[in-house]
N, C-alpha and C positions, 0 to 999 in steps of 0.2 A: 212420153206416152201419156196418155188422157187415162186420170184417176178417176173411177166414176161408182161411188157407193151406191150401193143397195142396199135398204132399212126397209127391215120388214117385223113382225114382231108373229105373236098366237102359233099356227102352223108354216109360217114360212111360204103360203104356196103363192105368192103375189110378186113376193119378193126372186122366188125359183121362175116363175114362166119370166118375170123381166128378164132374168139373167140367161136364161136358154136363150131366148130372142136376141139380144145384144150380142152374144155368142156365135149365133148364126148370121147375124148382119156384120160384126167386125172382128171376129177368130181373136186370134190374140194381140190384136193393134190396139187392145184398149186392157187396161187391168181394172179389173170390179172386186170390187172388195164388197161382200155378204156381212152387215152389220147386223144384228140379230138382238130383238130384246130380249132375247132368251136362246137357251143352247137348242132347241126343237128347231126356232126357225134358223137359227146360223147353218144349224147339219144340212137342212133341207134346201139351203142354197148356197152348199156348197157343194152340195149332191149334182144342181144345176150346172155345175162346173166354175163357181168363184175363183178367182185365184188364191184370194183369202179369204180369210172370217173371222171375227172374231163376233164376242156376246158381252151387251150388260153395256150399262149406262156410262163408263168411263171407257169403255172403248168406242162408243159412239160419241160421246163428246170430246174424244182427244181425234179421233179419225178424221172428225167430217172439219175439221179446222185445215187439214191439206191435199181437199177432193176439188177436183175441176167442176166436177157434177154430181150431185145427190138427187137421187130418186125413189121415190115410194109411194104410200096414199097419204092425201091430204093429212091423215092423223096422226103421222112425223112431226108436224109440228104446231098440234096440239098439247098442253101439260095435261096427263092422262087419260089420252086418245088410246085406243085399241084397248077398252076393257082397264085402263091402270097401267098397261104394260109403257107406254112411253111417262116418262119422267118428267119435271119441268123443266131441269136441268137438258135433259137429253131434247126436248122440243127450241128451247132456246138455245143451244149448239147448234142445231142445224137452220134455225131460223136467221141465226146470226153469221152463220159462216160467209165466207166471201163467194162460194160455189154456188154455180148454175141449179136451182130445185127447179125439177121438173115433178110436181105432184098430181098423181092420178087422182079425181075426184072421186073415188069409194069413200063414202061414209057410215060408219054405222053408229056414229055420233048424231046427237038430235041437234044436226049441222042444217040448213038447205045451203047452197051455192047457186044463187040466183044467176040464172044464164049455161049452166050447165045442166046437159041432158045427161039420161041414164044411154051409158052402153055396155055393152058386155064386156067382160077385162081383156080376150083377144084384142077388140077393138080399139082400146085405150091404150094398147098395148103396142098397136100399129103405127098408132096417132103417136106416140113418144116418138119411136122410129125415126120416122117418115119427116117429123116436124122439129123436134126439139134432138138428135145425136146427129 
């Protein structure tokens, strides 16, 4: 079965609509594990229905060492992207892992990512879907 993290950090809600959506496109053919830089976002996607979750920087850097696929916004794997909330440690875990990132370009880092357009998070949300599961 295809391990596929979800890292989300602040309120959780980026990381909750992936997880509904992958939900509804692959029921339980896939286990998602809700990583959470903190215990708000874990609850809030596991509310989406994760199969797991855990919070905090050593369960994300021990987790995403045996994910097929990790997915989030781009600022997973910046050293403190989302406000602080990601870690250096926790950005370098996932940057480094063997697993498939699929990162949504939200930034609210004074990041540009020349070549990508702004869309709305349904949308990016679709594009994950569609193109990279």
């Amino acid at each position: 079965m295809k391990k596929i993290c979800v890292i989300d950090g602040q309120g959780g809600g980026i990381g909750a609509a992936v997880i509904k959506r992958i939900k509804e496109k692959f029921g339980e053919g896939v286990e998602i594990i809700a990583l959470g830089t903190n215990a708000i976002a874990t609850a809030n996607m596991l509310k989406a229905h994760a199969n797991k979750g855990a919070s905090g920087e050593n369960a994300i850097v021990r987790t995403v060492l045996s994910a097929d696929v990790i997915i989030g916004s781009i600022s997973i794997i910046l050293p403190h992207g989302m406000m602080g909330e990601v870690t250096p440690k926790m950005a370098e875990a996932v940057a480094c892992s063997r697993a498939k990132k699929v990162l949504i370009p939200l930034l609210k880092e004074d990041i540009i990512i020349v070549g990508s357009e702004y869309a709305p998070l349904p949308h990016l949300i679709e594009e994950v879907m569609e193109k990279y599961l």
